[in-house]
C-alpha positions as CSV (number, residue, x, y, z in Angstrom):
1,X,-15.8,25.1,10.7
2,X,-16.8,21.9,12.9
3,X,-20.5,23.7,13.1
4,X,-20.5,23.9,9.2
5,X,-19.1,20.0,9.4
6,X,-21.6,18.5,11.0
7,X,-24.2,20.2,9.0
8,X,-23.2,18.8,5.7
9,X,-22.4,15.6,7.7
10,X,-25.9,15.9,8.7
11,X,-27.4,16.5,4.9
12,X,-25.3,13.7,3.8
13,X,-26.7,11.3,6.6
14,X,-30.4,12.2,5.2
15,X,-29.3,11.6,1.2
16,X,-27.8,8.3,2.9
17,X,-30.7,6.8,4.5
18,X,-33.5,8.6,1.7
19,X,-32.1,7.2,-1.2
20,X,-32.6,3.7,-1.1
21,X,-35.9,4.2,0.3
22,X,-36.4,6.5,-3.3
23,X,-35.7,3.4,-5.1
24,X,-37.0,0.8,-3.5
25,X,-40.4,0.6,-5.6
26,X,-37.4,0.5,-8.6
27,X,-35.4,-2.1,-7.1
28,X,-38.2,-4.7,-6.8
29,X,-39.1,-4.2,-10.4
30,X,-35.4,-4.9,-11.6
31,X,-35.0,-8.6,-11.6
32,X,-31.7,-8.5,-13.1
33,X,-29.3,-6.4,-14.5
34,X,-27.9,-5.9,-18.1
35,X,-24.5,-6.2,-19.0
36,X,-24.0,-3.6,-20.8
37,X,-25.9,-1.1,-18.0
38,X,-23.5,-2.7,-15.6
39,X,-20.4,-2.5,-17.0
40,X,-21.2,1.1,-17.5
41,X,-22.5,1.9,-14.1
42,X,-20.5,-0.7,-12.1
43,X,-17.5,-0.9,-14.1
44,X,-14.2,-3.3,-12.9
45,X,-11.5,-1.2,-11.1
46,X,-8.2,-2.4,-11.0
47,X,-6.5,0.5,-9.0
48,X,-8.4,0.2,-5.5
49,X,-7.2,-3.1,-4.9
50,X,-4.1,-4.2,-7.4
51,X,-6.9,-6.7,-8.6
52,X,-9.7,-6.3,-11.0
53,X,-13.3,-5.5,-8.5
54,X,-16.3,-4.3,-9.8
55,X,-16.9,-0.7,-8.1
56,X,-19.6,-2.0,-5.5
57,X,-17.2,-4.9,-4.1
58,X,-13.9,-2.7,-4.3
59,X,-14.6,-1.0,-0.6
60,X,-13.0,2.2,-2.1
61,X,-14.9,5.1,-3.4
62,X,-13.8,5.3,-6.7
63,X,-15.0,7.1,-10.3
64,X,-14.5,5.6,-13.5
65,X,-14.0,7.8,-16.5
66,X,-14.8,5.5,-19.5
67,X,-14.3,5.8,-23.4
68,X,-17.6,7.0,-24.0
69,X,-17.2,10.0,-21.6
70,X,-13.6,10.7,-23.4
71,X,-15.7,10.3,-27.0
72,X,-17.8,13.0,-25.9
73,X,-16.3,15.2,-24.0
74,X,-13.3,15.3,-26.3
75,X,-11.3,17.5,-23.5
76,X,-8.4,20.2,-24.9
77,X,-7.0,18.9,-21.3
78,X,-7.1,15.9,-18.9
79,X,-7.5,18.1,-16.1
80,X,-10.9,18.9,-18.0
81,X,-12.5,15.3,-16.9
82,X,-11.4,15.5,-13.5
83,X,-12.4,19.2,-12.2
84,X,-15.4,18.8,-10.2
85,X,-15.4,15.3,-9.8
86,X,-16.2,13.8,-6.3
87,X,-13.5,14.7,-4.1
88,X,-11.4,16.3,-7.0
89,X,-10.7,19.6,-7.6
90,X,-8.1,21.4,-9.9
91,X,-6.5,25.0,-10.2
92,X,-4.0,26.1,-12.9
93,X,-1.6,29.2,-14.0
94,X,-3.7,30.1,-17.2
95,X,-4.9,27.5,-19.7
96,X,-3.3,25.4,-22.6
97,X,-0.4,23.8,-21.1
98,X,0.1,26.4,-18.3
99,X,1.2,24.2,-15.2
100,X,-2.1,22.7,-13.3
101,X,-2.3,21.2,-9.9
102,X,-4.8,18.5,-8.8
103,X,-5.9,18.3,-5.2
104,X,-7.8,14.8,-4.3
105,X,-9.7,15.4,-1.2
106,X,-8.0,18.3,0.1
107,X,-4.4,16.9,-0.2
108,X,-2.3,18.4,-3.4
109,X,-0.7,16.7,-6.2
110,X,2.8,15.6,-4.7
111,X,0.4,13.8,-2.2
112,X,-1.4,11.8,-5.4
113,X,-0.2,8.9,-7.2
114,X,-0.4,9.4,-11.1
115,X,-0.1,6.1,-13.0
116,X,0.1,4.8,-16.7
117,X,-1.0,1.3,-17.2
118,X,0.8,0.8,-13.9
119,X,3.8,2.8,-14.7
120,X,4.2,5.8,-11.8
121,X,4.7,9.3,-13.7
122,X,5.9,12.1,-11.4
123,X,9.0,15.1,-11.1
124,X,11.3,13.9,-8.7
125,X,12.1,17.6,-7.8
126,X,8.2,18.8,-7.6
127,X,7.1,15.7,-6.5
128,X,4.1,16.1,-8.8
129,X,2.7,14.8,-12.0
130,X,2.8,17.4,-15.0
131,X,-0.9,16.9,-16.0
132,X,-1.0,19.8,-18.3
133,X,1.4,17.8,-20.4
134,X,-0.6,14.6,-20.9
135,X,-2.5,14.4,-24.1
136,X,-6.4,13.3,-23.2
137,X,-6.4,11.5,-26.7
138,X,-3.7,9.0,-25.5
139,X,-5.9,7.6,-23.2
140,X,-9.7,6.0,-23.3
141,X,-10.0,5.5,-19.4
142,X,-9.3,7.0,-16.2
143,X,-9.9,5.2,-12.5
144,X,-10.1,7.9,-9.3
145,X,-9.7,6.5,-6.2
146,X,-10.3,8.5,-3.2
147,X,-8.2,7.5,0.3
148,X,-5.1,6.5,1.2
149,X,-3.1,3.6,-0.6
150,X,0.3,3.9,0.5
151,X,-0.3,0.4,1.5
152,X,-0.1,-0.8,-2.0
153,X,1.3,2.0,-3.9
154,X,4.1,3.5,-1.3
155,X,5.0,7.5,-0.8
156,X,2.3,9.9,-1.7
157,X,-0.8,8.5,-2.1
158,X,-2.4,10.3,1.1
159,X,-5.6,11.1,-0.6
160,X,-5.6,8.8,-3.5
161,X,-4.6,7.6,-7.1
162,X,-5.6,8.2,-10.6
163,X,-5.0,5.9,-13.0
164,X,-5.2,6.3,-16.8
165,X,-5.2,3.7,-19.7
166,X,-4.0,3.7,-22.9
167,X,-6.1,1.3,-25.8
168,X,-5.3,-2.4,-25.1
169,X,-6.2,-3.6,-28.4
170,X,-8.8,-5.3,-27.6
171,X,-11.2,-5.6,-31.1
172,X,-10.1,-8.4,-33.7
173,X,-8.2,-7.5,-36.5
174,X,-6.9,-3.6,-37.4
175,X,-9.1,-0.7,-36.0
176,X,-7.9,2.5,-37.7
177,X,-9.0,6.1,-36.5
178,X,-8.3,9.4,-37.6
179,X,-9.0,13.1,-36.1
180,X,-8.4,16.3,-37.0
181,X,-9.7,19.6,-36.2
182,X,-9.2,23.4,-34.5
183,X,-11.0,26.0,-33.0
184,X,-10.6,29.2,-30.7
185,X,-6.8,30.7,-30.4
186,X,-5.7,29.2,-33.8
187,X,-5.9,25.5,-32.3
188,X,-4.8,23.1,-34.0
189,X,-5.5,19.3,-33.1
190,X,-4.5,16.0,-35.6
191,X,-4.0,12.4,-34.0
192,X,-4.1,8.9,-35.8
193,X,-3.6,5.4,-34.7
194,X,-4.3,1.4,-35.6
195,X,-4.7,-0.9,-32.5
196,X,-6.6,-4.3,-32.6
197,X,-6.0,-8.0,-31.9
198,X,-4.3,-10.8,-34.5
199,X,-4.5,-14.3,-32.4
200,X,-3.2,-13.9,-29.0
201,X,-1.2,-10.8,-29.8
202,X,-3.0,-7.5,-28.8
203,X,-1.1,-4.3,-30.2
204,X,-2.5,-0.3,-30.0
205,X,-0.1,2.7,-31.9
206,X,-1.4,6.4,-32.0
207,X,0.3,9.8,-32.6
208,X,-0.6,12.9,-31.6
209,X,0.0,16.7,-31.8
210,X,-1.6,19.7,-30.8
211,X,-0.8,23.4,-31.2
212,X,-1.8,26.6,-30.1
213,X,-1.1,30.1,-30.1
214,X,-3.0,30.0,-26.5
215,X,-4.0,33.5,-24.6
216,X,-3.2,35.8,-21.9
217,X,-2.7,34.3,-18.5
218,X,-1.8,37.8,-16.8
219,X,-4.7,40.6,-17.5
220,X,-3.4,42.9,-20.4
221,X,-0.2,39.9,-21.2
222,X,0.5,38.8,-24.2
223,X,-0.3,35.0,-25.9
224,X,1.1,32.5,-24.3
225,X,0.9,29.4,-26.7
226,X,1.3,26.1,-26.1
227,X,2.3,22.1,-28.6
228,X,2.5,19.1,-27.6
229,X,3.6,16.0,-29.8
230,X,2.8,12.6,-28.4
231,X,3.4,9.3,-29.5
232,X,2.3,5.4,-27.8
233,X,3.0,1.9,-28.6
234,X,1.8,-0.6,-26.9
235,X,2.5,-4.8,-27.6
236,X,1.2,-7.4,-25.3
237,X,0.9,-11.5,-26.2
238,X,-0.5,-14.4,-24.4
239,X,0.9,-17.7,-24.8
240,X,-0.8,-20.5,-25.3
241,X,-0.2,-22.2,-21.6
242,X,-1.4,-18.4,-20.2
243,X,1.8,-17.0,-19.6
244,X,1.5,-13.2,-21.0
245,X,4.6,-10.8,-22.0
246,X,4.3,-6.7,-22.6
247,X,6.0,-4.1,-23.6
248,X,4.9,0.0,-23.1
249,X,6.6,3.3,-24.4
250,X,4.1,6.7,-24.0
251,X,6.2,9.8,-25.0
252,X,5.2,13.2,-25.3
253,X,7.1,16.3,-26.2
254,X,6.7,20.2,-26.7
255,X,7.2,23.7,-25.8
256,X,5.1,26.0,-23.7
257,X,5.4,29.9,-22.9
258,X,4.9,30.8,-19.0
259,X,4.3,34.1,-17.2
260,X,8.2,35.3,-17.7
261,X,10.3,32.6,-20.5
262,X,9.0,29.4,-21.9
263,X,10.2,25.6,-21.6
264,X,10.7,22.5,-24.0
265,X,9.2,19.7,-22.5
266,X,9.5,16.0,-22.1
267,X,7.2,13.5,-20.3
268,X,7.9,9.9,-20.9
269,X,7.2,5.9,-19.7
270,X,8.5,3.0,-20.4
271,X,7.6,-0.5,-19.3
272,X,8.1,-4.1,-20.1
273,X,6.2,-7.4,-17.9
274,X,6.3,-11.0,-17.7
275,X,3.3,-12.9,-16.4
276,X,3.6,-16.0,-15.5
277,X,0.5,-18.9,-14.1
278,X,3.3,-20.9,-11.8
279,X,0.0,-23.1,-10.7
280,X,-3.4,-23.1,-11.2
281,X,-3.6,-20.5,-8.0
282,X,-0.7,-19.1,-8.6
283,X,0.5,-16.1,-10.9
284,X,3.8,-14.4,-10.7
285,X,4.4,-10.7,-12.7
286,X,8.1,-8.8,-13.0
287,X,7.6,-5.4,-14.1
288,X,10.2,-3.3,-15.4
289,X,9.8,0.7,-15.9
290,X,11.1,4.1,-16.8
291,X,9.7,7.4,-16.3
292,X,10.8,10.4,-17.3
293,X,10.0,14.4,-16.2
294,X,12.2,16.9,-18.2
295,X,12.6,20.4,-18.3
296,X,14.5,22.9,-20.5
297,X,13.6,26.4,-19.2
298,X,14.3,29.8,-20.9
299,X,13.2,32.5,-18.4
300,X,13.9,36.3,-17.7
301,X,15.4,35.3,-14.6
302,X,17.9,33.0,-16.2
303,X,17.9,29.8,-17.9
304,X,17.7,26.2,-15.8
305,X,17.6,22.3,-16.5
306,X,15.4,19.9,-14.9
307,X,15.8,16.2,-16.2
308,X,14.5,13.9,-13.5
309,X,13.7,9.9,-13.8
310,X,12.5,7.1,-11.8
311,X,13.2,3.4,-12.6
312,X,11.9,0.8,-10.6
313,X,11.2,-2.9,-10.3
314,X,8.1,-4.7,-9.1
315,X,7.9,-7.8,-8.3
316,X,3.5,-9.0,-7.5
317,X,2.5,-12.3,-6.9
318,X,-1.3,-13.2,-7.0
319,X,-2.4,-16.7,-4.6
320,X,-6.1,-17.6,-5.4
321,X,-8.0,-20.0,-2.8
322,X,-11.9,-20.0,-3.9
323,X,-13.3,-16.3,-3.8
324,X,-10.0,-15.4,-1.5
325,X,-7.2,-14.0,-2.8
326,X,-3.7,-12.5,-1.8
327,X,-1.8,-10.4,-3.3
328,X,2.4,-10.2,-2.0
329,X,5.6,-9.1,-4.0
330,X,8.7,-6.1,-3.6
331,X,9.4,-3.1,-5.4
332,X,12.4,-1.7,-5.7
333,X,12.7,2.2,-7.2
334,X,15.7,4.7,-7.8
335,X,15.1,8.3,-8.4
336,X,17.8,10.5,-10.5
337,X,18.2,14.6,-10.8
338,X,20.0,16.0,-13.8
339,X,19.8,19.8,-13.4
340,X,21.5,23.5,-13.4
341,X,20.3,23.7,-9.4
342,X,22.9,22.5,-7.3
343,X,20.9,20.1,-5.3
344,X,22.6,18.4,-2.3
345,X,21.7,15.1,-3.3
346,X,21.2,13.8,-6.7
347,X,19.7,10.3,-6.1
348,X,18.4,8.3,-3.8
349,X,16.6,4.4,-3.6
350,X,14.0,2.9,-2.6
351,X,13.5,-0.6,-1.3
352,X,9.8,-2.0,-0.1
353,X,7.8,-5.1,0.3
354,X,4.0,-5.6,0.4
355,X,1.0,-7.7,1.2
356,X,-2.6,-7.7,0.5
357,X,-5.7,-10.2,1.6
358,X,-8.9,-9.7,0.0
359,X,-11.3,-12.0,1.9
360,X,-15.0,-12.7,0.5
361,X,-17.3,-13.6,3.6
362,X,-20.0,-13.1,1.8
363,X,-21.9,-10.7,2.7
364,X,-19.1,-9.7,5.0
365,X,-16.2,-8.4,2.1
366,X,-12.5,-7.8,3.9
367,X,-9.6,-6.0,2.4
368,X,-6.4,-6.0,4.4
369,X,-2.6,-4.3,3.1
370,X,0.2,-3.5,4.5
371,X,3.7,-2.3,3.2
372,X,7.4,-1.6,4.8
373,X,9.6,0.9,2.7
374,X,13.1,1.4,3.5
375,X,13.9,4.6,1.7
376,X,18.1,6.0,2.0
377,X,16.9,9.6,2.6
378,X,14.0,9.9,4.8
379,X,14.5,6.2,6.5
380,X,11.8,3.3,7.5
381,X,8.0,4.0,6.9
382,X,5.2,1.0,7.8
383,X,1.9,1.9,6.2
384,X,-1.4,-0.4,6.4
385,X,-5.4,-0.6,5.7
386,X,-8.1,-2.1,6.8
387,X,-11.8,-2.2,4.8
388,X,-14.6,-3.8,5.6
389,X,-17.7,-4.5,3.6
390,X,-21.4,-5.4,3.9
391,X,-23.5,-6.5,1.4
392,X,-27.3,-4.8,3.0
393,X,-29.0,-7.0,-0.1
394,X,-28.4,-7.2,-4.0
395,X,-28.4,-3.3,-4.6
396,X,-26.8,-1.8,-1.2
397,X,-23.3,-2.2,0.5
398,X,-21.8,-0.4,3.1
399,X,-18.3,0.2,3.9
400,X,-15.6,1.2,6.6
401,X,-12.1,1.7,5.7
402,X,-8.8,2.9,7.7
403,X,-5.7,3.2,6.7
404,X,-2.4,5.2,7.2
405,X,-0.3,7.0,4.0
406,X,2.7,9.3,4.2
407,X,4.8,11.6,1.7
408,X,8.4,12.2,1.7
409,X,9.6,16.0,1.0
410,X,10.4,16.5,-2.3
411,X,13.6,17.6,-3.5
412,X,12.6,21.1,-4.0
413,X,11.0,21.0,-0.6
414,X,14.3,20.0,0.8
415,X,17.4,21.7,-1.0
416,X,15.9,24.1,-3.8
417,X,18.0,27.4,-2.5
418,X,15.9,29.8,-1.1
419,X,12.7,27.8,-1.1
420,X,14.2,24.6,0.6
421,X,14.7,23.2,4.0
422,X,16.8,20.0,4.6
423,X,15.3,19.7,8.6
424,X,11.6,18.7,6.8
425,X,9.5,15.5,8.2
426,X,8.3,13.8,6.4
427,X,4.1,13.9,6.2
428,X,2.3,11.1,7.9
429,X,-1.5,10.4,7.9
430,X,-4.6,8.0,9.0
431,X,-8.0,8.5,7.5
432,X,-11.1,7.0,8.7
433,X,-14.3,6.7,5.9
434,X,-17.1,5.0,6.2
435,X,-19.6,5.0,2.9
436,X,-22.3,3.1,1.2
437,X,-23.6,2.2,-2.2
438,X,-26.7,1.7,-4.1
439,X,-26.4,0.1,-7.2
440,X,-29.5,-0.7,-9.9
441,X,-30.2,-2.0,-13.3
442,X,-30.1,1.5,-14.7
443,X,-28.3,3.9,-12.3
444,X,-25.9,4.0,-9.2
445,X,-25.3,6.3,-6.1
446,X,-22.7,6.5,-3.9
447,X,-21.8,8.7,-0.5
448,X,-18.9,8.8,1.9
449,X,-18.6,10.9,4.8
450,X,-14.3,10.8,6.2
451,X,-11.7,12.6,7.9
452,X,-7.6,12.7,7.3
453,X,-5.4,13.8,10.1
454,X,-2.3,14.9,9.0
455,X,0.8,15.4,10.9
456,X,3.9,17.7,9.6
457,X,2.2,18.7,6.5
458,X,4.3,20.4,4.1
459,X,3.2,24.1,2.8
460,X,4.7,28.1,2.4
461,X,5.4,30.3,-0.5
462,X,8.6,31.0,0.8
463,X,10.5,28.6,2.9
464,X,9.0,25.4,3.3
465,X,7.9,24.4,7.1
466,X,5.8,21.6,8.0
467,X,2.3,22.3,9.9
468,X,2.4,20.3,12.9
469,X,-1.6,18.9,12.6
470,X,-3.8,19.5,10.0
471,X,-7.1,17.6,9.6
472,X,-9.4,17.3,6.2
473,X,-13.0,16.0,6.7
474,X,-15.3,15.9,3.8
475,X,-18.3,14.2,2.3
476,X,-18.9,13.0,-1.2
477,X,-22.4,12.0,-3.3
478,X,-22.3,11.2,-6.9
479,X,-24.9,9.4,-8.6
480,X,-25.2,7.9,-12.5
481,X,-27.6,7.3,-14.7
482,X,-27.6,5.3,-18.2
483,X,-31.5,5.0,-19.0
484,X,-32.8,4.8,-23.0
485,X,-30.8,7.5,-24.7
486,X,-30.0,9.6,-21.5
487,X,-26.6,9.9,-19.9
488,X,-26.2,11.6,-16.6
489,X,-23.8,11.8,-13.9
490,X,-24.0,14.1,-10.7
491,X,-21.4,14.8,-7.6
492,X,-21.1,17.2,-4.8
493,X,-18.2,17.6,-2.7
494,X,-17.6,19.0,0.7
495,X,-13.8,19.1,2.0
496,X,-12.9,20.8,5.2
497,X,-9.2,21.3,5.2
498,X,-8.4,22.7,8.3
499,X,-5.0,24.1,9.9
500,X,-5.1,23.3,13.3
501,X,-2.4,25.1,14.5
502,X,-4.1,28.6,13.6
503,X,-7.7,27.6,12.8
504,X,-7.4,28.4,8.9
505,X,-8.7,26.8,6.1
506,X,-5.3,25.0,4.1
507,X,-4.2,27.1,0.9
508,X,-5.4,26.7,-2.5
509,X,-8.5,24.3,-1.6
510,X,-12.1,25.0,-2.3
511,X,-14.4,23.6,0.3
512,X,-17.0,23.2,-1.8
513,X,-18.1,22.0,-5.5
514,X,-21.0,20.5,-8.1
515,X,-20.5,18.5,-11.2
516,X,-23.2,17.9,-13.4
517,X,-22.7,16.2,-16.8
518,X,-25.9,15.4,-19.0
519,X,-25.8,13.7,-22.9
520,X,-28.6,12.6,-25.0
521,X,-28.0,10.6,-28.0
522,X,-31.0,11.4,-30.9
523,X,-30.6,9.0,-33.5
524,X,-26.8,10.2,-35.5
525,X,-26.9,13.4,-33.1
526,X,-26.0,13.8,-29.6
527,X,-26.3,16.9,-27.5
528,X,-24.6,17.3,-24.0
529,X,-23.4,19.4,-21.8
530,X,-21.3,20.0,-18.3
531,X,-22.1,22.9,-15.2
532,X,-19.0,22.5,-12.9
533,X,-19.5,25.3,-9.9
534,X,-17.3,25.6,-7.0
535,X,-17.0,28.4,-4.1
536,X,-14.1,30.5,-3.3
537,X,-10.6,29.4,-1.9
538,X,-7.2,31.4,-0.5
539,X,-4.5,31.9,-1.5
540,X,-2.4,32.5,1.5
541,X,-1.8,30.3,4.8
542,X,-3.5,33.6,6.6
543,X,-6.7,33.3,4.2
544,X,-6.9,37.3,3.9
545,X,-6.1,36.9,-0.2
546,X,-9.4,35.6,-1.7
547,X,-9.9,33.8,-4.9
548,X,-13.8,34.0,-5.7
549,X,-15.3,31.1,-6.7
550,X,-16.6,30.4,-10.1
551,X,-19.4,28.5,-12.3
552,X,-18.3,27.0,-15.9
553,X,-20.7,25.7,-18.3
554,X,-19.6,23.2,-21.1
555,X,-21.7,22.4,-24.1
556,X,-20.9,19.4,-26.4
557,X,-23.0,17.7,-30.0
558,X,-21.7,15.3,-32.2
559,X,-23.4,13.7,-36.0
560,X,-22.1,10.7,-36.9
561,X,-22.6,12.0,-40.7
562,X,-21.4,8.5,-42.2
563,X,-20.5,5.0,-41.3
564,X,-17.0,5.4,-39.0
565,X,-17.4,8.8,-40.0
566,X,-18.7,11.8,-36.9
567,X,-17.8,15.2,-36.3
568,X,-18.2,17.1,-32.8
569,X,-18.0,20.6,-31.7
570,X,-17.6,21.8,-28.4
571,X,-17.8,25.1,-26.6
572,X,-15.8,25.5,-23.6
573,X,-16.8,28.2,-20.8
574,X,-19.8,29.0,-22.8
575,X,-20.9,31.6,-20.5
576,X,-17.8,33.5,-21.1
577,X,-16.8,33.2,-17.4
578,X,-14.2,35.0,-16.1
579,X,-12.5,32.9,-13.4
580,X,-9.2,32.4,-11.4
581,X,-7.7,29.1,-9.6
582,X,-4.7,31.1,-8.3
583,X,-2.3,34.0,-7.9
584,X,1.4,34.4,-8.8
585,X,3.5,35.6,-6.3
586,X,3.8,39.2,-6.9
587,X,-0.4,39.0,-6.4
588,X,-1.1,38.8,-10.1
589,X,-3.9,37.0,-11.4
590,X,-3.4,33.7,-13.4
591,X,-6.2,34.2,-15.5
592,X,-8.2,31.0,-17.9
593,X,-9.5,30.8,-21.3
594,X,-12.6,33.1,-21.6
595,X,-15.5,30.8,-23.9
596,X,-13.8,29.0,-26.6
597,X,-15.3,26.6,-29.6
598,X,-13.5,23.6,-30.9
599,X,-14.3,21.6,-33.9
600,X,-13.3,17.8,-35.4
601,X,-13.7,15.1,-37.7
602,X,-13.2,11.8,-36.6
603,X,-12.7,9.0,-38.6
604,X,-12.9,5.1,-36.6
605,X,-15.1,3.4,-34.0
């Protein structure tokens, strides 16, 4: 495994150093650069710093997911957008709802932070996010950011965050739009909303429901189908001496059928702020949320309740001094368990405070956090980062980061009977990343080469130990490109994940991947298409049961037929691929969708 390492680490090395010297002839022609190319290509991220950065000064390696790539992708799921993305990767039990885990360089999803405009979604009892449950249609961008953040985010966020927006309401006056459409496995897709801007009040509603009869996700099962009814609103107004007020409420609700019963559903936040400008360097921001992960189950083996919520309390202040700024506040979170298991504990709190400088030397860019929680089940945890960034000359800047993350067990992890064990440790880690970034007029590239060492990691199908040392090195390259009517974006992943105990590669990760996404716009028409390729991963801690890998190929064209007016099919696993993420535990495939078409009318901008 080190031997296969450091060739990749080698390769990557090469791309590093050859690609600015590709576009060097390019980057003396470019004078300047258009707005509109570089808010597409170098788009402000909020995530990777708790302060809005443009993707080259952020020191994080990070992927933006606009509305445009949401508009034409138009995804059945959100896990659609993220699987082959750098340093993402994504398996599932079947398709259409069927629970789906996503793995952000090499760590899984109880070690990823999921927000909503801010708002932390998770089970308290899995530790995860439900991301089968979250309606794509809800949401009009997504921020990825790769590497630790416990620093600024607290438990979990070992390998990173994802971030996803709903409509801010933006556009002056009312902005209608309408969709409706349906394809393969009697689908069924309708979702309306209004959002728009009336003086300093911004304001976005939308509804949602989709519905499916869905397919077999064991070989020779019956359908397993699949709705989802979702619902946003979203009010925000600025006062007249800048002081800013919010409120949030994202709800979705349905029913799946699993492998063995079915479930009713419900996945919910809830959020309202207060921003205040104290003094002209000076703002102050009380947040105050709800999030909720609820489970009715109906199974074979006997019917169970999972209600779970978090409510929590942040406190951020912002301190500007030129091109300086510092971010400090407290957070304060309580996590609750309703359910039919008879957990040992049913609550617990946490209390943290946390502190952020972001320096500008320029060229020399400094981001420094760190955090103290004080949590009443697993105790005291200090997390911290360092990143440093150099600005080589207007198109190139290289970066260095460290920093430190860790992940309490979950409930599950610690008292679900049979499966639990109270004596867990909690998972600490440090990574180590050093990257660099070339961005033009017209297109961008990015690589990072890093390793995470992970002590007491959490894993077994059975009883639940933790693995002593485990390290994860990788290397990410993703490149974009917005030229005339072109749109392309490119990434390739390598992840190592590496037991070190026993010399295995960690369960359920592929090692490898390619993304490719291509779209051409031809007057009313656009054509596009995605080729998403990864190689095989195991399923077992021993890595003697094999999941091949796979190749997908997604094909997309819209015709905007009338003013406001477009319609867009799309053709998912066009090549009729035959592919598995993961096993149950008897050793039976959870098979996905075989090629399926979609169709839909849109009505809006």
């Amino acid at each position: 495994m080190n031997h296969r390492f450091h060739t990749t680490a080698k390769r990557a090395a090469f791309v590093m150093a050859a690609l600015p010297l590709a576009v060097h002839a390019q980057s003396n022609e470019q004078n300047s650069v258009t707005s509109s190319a570089d808010a597409d290509l170098n788009p402000v991220v909020v995530t990777a710093a708790l302060a809005p950065r443009t993707a080259n000064e952020s020191l994080s390696s990070v992927t933006v997911l606009d509305e445009a790539t949401f508009r034409r992708q138009d995804p059945v799921s959100i896990t659609d957008l993220f699987r082959g993305q750098p340093g993402v990767d994504v398996s599932s039990n079947g398709s259409f709802g069927k629970n789906s885990s996503v793995y952000i360089r090499g760590t899984g999803s109880s070690q990823n932070v999921l927000l909503i405009d801010g708002i932390r979604l998770r089970s308290v009892t899995s530790g995860g996010a439900a991301w089968s449950y979250i309606d794509p249609r809800m949401f009009d961008r997504a921020e990825i950011v790769r590497g630790p953040r416990g620093s600024l985010y607290g438990a979990d966020a070992i390998g990173g965050v994802i971030q996803l927006f709903t409509p801010d309401g933006d556009e002056e006056g009312p902005q209608p739009r309408i969709s409706v459409g349906g394809g393969s496995f009697n689908t069924q897709r309708l979702s309306a909303g209004i959002s728009g801007q009336e003086g300093g009040t911004r304001y976005s509603f939308a509804g949602s429901h989709f519905a499916t009869d869905g397919q077999p996700i064991r070989r020779d099962g019956d359908d397993k189908g699949y709705d989802n009814t979702s619902a946003l609103a979203r009010i925000s107004h600025t006062f007249d001496s800048g002081a800013e007020m919010g409120v949030l409420a994202l709800r979705a609700r349905g029913n799946n059928e699993y492998d063995g019963g079915e479930n009713d559903f419900v996945q919910q936040v809830a959020g309202v702020y207060g921003e205040l400008p104290l003094t002209d360097h000076w703002r102050s921001r009380i947040t105050l949320s709800e999030s909720r992960d609820e489970s009715d189950n109906f199974a074979d083996s006997g019917d169970s309740v999972f209600n779970t919520k978090v409510h929590t309390a942040r406190w951020e202040n912002t301190f500007t001094s030129g091109a300086h700024e510092l971010v400090a506040g407290a957070e304060y979170s309580q996590d609750k368990v309703d359910s039919s298991i008879d957990y040992d504990e049913t609550s617990r709190s946490n209390a943290a405070v946390f502190s952020q400088a972001l320096l500008d030397f320029s060229p020399v860019i400094l981001q420094a956090s760190l955090r103290f929680d004080d949590n009443e089940s697993y105790g005291e945890e200090v997390t911290g980062s360092l990143g440093v960034g150099y600005e080589l000359d207007s198109y190139h800047t290289l970066r260095a980061n460290y920093g430190t993350a860790f992940n309490a067990p979950t409930y599950n992890q610690l008292y679900y009977p049979g499966f639990g064990n109270p004596d867990l440790e909690a998972e600490t880690s440090e990574t180590l990343e050093v990257g660099v970034r070339g961005q033009y007029a017209h297109w961008f590239w990015d690589a990072a080469l890093y390793q995470t060492d992970i002590d007491n990691l959490i894993t077994g199908q059975g009883i639940q130990s933790n693995v002593p040392t485990s390290r994860i090195r990788g290397a990410e390259l993703s490149s974009g490109v917005d030229i005339a009517d072109w749109t392309l974006a490119a990434a390739l992943t390598y992840t190592d994940p590496e037991n070190r105990l026993t010399g295995q590669r960690l369960q359920n990760r592929a090692t490898q991947s390619v993304r490719f996404d291509i779209d051409r716009e031809l007057g009313d028409w656009s054509l596009g298409g995605s080729w998403i390729a990864q190689n095989h991963r195991y399923r077992d801690a021993q890595n003697d049961d094999r999941l091949s890998g796979y190749g997908l190929v997604n094909l997309r064209a819209g015709w905007q037929f009338a003013p406001l007016w477009s319609a867009r099919v799309t053709v998912e696993n066009a090549l009729d691929q035959d592919y598995i993420t993961t096993r149950s535990f008897d050793g039976a495939d959870y098979i996905n969708a075989g090629r399926a078409g979609f169709l839909s009318v849109h009505f809006g901008q």
